[in-house]
PDB file of N, CA, C and O in Angstrom:
ATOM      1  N   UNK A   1      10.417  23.780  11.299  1.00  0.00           N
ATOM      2  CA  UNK A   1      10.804  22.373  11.441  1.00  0.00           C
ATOM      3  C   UNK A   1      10.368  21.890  12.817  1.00  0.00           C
ATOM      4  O   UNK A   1      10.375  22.521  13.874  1.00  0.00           O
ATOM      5  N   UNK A   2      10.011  20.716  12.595  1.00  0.00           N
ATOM      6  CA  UNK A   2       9.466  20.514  14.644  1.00  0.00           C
ATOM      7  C   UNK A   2      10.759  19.596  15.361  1.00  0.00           C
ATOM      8  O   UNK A   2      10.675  18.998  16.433  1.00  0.00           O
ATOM      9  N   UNK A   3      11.674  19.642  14.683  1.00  0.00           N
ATOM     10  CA  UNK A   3      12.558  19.349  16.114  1.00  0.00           C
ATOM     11  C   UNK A   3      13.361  20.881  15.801  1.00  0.00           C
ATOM     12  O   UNK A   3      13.491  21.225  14.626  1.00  0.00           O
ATOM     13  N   UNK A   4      13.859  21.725  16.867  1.00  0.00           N
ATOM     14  CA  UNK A   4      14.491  22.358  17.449  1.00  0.00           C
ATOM     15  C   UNK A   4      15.716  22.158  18.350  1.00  0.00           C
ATOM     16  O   UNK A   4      15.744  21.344  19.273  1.00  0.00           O
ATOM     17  N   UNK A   5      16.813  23.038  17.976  1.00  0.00           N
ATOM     18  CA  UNK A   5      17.816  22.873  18.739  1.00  0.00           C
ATOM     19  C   UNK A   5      17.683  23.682  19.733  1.00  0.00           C
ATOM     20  O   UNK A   5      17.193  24.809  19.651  1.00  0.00           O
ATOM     21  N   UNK A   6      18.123  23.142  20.765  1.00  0.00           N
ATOM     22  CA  UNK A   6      18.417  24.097  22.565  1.00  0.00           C
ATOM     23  C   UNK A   6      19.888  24.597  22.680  1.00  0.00           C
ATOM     24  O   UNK A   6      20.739  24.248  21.861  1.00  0.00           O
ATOM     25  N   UNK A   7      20.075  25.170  23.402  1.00  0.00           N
ATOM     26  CA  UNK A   7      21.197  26.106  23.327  1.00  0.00           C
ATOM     27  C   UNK A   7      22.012  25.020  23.761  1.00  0.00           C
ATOM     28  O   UNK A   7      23.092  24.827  23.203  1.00  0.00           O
ATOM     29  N   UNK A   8      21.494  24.050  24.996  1.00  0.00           N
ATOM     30  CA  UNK A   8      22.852  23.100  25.758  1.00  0.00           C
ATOM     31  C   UNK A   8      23.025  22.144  25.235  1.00  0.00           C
ATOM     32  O   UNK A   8      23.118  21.089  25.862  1.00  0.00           O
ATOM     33  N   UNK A   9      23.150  22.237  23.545  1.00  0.00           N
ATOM     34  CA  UNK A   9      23.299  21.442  22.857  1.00  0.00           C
ATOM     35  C   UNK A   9      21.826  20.108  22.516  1.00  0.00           C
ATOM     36  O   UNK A   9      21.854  19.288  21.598  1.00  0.00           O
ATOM     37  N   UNK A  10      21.236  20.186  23.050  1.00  0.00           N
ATOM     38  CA  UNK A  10      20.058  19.282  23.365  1.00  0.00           C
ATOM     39  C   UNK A  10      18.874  19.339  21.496  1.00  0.00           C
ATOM     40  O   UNK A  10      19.147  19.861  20.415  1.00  0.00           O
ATOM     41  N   UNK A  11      17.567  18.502  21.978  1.00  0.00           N
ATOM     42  CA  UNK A  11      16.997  18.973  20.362  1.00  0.00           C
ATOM     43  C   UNK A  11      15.459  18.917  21.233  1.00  0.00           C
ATOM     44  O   UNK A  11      15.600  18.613  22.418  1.00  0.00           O
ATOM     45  N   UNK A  12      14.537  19.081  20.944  1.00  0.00           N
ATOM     46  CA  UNK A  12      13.116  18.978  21.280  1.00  0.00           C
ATOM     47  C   UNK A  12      12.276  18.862  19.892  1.00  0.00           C
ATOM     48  O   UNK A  12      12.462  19.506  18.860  1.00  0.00           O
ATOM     49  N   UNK A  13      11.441  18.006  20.117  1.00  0.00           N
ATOM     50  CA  UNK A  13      10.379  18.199  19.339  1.00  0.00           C
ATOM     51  C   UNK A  13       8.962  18.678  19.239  1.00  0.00           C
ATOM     52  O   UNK A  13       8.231  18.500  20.213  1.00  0.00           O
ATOM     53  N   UNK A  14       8.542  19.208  18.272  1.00  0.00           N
ATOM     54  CA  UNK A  14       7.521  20.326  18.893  1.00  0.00           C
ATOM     55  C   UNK A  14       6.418  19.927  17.195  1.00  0.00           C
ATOM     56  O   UNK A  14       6.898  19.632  16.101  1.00  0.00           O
ATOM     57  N   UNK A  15       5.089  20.046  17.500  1.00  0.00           N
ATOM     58  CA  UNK A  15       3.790  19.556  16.781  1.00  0.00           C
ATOM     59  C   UNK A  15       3.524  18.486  16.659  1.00  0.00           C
ATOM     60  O   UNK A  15       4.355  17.589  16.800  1.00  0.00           O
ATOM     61  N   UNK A  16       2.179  18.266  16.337  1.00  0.00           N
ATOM     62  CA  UNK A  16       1.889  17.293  16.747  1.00  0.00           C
ATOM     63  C   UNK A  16       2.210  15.957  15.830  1.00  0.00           C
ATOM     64  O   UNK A  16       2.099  14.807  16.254  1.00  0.00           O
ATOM     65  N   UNK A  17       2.667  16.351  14.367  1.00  0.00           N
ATOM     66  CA  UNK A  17       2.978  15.567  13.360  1.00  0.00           C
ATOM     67  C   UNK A  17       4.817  15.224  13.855  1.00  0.00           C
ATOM     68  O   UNK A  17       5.540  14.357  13.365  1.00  0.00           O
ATOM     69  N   UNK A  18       5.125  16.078  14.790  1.00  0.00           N
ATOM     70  CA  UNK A  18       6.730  15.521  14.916  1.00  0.00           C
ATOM     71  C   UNK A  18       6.883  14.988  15.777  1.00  0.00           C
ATOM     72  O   UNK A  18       7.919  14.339  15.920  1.00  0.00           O
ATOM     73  N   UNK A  19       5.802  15.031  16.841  1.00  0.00           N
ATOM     74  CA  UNK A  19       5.999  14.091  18.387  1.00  0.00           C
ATOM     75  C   UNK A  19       5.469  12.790  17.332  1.00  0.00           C
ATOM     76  O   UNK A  19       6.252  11.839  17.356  1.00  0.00           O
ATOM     77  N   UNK A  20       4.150  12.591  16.331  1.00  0.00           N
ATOM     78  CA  UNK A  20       4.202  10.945  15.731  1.00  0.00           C
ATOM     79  C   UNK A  20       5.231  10.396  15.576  1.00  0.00           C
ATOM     80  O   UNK A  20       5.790   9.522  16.239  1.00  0.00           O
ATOM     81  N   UNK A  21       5.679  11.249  14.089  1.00  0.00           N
ATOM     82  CA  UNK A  21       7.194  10.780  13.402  1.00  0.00           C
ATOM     83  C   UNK A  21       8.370  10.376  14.386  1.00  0.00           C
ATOM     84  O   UNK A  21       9.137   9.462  14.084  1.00  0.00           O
ATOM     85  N   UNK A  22       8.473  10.988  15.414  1.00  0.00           N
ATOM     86  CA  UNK A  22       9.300  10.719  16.634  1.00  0.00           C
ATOM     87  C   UNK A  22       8.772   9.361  17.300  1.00  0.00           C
ATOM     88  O   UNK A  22       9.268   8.254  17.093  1.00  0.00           O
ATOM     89  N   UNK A  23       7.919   9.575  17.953  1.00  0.00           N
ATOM     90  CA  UNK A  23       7.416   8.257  18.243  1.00  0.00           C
ATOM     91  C   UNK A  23       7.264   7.098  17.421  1.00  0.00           C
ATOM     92  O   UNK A  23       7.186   6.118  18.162  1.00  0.00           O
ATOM     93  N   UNK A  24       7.145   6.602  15.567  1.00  0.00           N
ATOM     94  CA  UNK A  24       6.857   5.917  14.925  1.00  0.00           C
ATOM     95  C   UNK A  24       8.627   5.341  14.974  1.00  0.00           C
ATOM     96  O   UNK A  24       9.070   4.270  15.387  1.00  0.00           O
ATOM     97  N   UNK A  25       9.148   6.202  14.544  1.00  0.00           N
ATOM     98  CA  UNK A  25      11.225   5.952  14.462  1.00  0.00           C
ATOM     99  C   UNK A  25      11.347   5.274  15.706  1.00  0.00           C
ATOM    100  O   UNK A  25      12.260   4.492  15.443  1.00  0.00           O
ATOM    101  N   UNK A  26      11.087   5.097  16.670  1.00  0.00           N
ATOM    102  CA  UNK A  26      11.146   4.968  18.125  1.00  0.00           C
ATOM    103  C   UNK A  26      10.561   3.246  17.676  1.00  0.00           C
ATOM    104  O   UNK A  26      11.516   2.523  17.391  1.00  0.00           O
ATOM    105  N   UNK A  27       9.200   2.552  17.586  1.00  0.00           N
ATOM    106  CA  UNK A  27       8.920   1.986  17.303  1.00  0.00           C
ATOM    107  C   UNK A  27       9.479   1.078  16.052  1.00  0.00           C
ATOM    108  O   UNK A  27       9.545  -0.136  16.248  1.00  0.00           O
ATOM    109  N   UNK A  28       9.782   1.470  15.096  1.00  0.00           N
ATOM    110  CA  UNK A  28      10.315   0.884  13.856  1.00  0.00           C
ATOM    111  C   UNK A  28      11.285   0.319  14.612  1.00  0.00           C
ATOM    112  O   UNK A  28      11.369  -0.909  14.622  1.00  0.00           O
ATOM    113  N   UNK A  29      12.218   1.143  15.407  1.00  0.00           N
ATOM    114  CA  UNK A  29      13.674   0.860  15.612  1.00  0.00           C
ATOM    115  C   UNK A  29      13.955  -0.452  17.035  1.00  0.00           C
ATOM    116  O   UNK A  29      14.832  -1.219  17.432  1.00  0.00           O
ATOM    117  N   UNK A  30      12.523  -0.014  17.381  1.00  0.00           N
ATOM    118  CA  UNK A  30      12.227  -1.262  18.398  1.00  0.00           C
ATOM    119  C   UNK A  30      11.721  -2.529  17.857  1.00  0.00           C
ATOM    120  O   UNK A  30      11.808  -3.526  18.573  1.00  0.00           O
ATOM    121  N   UNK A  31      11.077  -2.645  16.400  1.00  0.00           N
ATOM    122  CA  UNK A  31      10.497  -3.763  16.062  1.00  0.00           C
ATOM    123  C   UNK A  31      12.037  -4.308  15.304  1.00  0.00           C
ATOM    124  O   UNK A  31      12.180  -5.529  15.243  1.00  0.00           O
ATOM    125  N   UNK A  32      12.891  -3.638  14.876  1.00  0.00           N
ATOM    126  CA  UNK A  32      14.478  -4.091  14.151  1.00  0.00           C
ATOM    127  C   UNK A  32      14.749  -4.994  15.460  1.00  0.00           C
ATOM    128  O   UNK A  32      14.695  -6.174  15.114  1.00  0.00           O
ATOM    129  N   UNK A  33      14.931  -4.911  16.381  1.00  0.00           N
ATOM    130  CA  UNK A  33      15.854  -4.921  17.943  1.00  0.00           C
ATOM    131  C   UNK A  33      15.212  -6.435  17.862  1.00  0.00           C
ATOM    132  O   UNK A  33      15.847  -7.486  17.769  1.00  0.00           O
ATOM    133  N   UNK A  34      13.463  -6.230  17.936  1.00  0.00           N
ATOM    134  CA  UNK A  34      12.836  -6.764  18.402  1.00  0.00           C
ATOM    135  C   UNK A  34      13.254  -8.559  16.845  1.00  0.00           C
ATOM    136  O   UNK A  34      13.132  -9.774  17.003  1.00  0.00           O
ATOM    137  N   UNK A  35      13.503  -8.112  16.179  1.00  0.00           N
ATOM    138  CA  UNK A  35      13.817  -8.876  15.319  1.00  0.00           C
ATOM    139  C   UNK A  35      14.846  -9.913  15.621  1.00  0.00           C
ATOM    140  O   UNK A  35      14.879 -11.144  15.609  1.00  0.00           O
ATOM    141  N   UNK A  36      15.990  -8.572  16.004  1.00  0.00           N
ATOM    142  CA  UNK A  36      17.563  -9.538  16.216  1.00  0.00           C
ATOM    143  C   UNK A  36      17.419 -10.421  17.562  1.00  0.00           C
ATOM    144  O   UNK A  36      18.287 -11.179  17.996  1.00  0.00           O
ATOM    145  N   UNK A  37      16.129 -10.171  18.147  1.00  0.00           N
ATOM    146  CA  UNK A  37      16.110 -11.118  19.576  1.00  0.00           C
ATOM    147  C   UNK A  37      15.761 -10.118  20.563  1.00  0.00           C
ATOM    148  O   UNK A  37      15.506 -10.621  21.657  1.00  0.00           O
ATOM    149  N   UNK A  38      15.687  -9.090  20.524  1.00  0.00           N
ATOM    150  CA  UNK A  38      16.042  -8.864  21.734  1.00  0.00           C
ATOM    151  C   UNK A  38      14.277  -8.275  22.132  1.00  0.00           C
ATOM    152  O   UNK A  38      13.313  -8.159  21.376  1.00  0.00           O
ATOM    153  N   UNK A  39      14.444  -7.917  24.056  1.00  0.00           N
ATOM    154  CA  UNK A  39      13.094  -7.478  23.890  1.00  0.00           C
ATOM    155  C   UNK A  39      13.090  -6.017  24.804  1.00  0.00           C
ATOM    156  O   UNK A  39      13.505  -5.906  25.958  1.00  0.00           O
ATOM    157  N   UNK A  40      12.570  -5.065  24.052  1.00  0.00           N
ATOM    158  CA  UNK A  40      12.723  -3.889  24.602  1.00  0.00           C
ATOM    159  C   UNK A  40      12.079  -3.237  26.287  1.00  0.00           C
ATOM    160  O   UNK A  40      12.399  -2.253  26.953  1.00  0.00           O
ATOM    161  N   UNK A  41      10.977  -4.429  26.518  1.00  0.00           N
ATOM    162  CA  UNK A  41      10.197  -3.846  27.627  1.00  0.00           C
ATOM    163  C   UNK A  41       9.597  -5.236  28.434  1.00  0.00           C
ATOM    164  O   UNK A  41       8.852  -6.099  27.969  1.00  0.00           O
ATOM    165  N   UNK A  42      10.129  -5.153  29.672  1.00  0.00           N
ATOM    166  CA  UNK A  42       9.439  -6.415  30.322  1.00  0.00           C
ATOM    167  C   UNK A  42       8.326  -7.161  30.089  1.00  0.00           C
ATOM    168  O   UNK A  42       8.145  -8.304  29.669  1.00  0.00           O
ATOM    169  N   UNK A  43       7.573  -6.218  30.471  1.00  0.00           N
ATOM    170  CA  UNK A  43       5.602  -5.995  30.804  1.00  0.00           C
ATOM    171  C   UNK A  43       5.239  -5.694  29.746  1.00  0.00           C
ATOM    172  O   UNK A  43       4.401  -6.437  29.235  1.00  0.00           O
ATOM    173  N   UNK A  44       5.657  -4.618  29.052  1.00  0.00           N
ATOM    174  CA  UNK A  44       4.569  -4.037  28.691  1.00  0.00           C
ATOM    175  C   UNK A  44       4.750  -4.443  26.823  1.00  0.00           C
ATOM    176  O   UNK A  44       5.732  -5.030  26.368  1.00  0.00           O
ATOM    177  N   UNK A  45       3.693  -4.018  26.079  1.00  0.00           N
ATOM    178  CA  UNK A  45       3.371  -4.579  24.968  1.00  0.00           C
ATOM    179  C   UNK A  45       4.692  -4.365  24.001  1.00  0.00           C
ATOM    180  O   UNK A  45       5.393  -3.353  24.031  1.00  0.00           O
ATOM    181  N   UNK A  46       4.870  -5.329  23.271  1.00  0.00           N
ATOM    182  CA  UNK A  46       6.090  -5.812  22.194  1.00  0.00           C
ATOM    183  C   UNK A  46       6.036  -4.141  21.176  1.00  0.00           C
ATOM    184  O   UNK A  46       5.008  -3.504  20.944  1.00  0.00           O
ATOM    185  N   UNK A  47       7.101  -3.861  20.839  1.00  0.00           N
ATOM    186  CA  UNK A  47       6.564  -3.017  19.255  1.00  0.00           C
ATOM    187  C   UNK A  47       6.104  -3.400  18.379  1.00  0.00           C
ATOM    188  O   UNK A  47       5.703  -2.524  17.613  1.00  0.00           O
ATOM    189  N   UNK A  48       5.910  -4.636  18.009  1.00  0.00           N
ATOM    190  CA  UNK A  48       5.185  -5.007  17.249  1.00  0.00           C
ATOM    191  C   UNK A  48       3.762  -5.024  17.207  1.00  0.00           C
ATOM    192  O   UNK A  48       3.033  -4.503  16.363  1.00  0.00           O
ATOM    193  N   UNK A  49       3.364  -5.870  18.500  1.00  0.00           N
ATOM    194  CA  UNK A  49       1.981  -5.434  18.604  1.00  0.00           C
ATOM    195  C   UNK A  49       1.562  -4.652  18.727  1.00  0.00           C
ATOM    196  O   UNK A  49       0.346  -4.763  18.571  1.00  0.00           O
ATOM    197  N   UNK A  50       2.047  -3.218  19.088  1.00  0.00           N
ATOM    198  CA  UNK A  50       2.094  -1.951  19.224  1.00  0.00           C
ATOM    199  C   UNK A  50       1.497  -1.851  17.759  1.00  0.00           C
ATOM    200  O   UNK A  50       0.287  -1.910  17.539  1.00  0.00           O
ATOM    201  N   UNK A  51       2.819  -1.636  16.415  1.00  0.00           N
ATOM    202  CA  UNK A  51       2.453  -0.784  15.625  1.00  0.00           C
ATOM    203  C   UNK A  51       0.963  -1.850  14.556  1.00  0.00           C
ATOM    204  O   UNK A  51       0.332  -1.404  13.597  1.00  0.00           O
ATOM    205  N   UNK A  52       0.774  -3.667  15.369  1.00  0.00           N
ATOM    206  CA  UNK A  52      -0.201  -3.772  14.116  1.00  0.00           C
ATOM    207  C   UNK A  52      -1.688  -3.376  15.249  1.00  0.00           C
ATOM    208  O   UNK A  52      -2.730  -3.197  14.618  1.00  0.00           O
ATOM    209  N   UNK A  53      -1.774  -3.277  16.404  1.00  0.00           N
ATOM    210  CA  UNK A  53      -3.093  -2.562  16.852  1.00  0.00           C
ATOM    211  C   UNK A  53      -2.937  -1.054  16.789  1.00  0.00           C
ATOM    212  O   UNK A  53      -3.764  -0.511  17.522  1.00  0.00           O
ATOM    213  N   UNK A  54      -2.227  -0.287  16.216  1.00  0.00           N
ATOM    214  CA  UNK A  54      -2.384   1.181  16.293  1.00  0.00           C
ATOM    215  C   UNK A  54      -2.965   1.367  14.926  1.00  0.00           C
ATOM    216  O   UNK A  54      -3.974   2.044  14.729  1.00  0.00           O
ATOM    217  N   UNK A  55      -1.962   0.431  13.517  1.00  0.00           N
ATOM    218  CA  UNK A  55      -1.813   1.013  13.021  1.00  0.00           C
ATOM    219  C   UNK A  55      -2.518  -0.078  11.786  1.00  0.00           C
ATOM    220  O   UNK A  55      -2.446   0.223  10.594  1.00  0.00           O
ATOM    221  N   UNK A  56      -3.083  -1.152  12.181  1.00  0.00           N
ATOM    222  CA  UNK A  56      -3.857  -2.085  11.637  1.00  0.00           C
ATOM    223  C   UNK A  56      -2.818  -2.743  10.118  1.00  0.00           C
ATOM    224  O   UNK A  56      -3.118  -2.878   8.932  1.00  0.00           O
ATOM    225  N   UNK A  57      -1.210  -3.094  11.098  1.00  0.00           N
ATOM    226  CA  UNK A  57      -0.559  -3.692  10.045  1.00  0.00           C
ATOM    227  C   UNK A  57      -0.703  -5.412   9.689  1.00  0.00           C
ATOM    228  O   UNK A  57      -1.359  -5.835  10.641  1.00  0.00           O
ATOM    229  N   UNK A  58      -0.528  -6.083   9.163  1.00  0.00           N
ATOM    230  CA  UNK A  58      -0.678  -7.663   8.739  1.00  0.00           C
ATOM    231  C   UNK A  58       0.449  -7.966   8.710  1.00  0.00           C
ATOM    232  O   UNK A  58       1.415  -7.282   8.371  1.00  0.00           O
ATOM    233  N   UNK A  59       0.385  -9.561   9.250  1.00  0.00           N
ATOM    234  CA  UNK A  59       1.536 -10.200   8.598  1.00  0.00           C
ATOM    235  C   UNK A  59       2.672 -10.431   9.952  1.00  0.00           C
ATOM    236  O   UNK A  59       2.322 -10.059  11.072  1.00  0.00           O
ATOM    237  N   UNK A  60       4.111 -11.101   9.727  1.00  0.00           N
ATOM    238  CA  UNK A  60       5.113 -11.805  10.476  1.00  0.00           C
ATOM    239  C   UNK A  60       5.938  -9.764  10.414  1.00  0.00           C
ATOM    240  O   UNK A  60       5.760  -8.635   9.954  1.00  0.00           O
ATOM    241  N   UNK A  61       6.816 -10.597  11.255  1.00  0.00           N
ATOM    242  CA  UNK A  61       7.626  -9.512  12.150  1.00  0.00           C
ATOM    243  C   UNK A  61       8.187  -8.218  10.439  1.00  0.00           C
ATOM    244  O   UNK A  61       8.237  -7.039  10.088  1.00  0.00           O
ATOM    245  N   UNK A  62       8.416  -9.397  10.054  1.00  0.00           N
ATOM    246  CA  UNK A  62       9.224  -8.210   8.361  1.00  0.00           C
ATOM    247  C   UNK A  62       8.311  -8.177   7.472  1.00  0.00           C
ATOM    248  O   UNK A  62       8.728  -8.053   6.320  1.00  0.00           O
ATOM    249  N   UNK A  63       7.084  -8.255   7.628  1.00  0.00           N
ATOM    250  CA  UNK A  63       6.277  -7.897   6.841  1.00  0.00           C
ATOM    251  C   UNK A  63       5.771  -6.461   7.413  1.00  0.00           C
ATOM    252  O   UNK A  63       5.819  -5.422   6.754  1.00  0.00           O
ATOM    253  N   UNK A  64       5.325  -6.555   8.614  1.00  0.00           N
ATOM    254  CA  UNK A  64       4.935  -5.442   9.270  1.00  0.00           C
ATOM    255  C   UNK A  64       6.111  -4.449   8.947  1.00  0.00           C
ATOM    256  O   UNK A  64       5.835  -3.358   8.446  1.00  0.00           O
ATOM    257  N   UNK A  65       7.405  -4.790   9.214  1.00  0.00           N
ATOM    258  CA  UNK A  65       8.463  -3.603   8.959  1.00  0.00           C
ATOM    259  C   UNK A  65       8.213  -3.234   8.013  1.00  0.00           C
ATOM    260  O   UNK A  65       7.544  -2.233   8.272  1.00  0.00           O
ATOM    261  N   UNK A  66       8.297  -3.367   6.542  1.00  0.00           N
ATOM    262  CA  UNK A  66       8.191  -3.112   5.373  1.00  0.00           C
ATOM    263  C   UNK A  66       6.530  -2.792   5.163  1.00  0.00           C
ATOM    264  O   UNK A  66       6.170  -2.665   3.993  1.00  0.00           O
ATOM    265  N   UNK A  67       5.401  -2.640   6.327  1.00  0.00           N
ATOM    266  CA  UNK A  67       4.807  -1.943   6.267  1.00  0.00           C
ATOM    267  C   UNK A  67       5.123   0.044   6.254  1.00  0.00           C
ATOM    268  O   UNK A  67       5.111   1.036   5.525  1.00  0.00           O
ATOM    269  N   UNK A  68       5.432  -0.535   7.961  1.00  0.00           N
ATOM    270  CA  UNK A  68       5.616   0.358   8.636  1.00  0.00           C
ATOM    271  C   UNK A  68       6.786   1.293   8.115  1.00  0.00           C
ATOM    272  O   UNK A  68       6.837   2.412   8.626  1.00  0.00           O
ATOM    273  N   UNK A  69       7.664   0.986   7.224  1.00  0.00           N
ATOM    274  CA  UNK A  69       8.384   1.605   6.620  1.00  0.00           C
ATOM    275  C   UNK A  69       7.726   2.556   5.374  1.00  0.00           C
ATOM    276  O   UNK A  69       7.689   3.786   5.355  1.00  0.00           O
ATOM    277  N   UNK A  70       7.401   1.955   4.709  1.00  0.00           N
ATOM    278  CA  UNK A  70       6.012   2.522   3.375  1.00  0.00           C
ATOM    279  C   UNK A  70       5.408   3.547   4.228  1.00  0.00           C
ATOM    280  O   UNK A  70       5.771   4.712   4.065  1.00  0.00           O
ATOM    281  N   UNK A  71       4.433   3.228   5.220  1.00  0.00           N
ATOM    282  CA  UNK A  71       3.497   4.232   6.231  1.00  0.00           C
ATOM    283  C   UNK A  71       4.450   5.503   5.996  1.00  0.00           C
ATOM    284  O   UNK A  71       4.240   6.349   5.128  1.00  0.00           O
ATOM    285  N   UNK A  72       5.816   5.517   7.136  1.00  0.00           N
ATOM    286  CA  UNK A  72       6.496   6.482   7.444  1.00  0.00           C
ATOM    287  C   UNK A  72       6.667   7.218   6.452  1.00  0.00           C
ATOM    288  O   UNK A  72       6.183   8.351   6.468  1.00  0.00           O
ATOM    289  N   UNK A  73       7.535   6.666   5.136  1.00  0.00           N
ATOM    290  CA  UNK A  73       7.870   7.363   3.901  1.00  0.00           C
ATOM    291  C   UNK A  73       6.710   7.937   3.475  1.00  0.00           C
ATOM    292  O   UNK A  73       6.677   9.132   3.180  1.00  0.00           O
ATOM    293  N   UNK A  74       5.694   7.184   3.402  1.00  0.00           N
ATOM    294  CA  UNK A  74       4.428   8.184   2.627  1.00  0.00           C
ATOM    295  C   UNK A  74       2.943   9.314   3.619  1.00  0.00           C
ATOM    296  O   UNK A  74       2.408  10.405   3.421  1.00  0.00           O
ATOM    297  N   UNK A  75       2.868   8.576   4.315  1.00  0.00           N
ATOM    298  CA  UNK A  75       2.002   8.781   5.235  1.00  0.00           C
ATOM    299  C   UNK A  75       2.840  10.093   6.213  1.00  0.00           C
ATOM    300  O   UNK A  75       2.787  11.160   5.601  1.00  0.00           O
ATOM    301  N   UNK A  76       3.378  10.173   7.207  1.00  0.00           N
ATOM    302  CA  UNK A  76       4.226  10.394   8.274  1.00  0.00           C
ATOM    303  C   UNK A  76       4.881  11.472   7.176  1.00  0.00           C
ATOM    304  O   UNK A  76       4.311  12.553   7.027  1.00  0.00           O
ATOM    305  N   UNK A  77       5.723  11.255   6.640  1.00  0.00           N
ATOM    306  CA  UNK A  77       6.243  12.431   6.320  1.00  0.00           C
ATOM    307  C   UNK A  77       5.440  13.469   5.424  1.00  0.00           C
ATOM    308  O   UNK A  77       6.190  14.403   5.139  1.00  0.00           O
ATOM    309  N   UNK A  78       4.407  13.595   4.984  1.00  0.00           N
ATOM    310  CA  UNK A  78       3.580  13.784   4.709  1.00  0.00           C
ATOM    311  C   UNK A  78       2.754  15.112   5.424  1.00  0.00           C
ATOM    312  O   UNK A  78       2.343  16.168   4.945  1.00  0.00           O
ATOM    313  N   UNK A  79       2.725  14.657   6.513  1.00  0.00           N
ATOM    314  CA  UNK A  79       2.008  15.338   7.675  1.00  0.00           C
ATOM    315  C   UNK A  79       3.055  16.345   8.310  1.00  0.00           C
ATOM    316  O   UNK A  79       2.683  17.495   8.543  1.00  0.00           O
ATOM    317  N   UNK A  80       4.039  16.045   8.527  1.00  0.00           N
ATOM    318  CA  UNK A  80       5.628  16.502   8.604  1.00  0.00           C
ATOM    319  C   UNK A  80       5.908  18.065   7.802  1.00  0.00           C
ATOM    320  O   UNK A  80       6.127  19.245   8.073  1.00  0.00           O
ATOM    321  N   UNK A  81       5.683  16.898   6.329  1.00  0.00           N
ATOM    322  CA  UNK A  81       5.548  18.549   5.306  1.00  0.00           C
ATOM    323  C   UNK A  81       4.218  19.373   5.616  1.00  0.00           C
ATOM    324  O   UNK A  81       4.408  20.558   5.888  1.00  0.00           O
ATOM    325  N   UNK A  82       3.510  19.129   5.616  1.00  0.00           N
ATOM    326  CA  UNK A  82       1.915  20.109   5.781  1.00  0.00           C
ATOM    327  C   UNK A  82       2.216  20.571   6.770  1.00  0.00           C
ATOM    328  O   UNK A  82       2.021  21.768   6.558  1.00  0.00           O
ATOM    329  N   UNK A  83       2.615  20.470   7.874  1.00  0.00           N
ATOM    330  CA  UNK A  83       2.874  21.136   9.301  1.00  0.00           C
ATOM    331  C   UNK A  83       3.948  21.851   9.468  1.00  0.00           C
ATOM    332  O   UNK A  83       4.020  22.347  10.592  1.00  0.00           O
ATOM    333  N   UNK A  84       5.017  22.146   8.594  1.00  0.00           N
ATOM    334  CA  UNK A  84       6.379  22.883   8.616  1.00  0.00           C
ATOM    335  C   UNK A  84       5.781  23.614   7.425  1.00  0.00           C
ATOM    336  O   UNK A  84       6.274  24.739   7.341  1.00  0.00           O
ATOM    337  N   UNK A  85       4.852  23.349   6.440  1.00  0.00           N
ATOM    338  CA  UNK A  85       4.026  24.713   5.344  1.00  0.00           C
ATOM    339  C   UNK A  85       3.360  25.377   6.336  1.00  0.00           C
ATOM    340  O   UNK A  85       3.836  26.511   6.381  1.00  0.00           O
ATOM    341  N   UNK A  86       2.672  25.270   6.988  1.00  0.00           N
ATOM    342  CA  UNK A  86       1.939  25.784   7.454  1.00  0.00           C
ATOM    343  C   UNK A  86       3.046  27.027   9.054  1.00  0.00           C
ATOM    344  O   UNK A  86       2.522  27.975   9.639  1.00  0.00           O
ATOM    345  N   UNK A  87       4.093  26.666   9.226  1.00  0.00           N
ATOM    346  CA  UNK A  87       5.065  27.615   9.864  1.00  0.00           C
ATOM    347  C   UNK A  87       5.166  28.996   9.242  1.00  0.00           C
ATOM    348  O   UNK A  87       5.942  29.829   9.710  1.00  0.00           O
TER     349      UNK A  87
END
């Protein structure tokens, strides 16, 4: 599995398909935020524009979610399983 528990109670994540999935949840959960108003980062780029130049999504703020949601479920976890077969 690529997150791991640490003894001091803590978790890490480990391959390269679980640092994405980690990072994509991270994003999703910033474009929700980013929905109700709020804005996660001064400077630097929105999550939104984030996930439609990474990830070449279309469309208004909940369209992209309900991309980016589909992606994760099919795509992302996907890679998740092939990389914990391969353990």
């Amino acid at each position: 599995m690529p997150i791991e528990q640490t003894e001091s109670g803590g978790f890490m994540v480990t391959g390269k398909a679980g640092m994405e999935a980690y990072r994509f949840a991270h994003l999703i959960t910033g474009l929700k935020a980013e929905m109700r108003g709020m804005r996660l980062t001064g400077k630097g780029s929105t999550c939104y524009s984030m996930l439609k130049n990474m990830y070449g999504f279309k469309g208004n703020k909940a369209k992209v979610l309900a991309q980016a949601q589909a992606y994760r479920d099919t795509t992302i976890m996907t890679q998740l399983r092939e990389e914990e077969e391969k353990e």
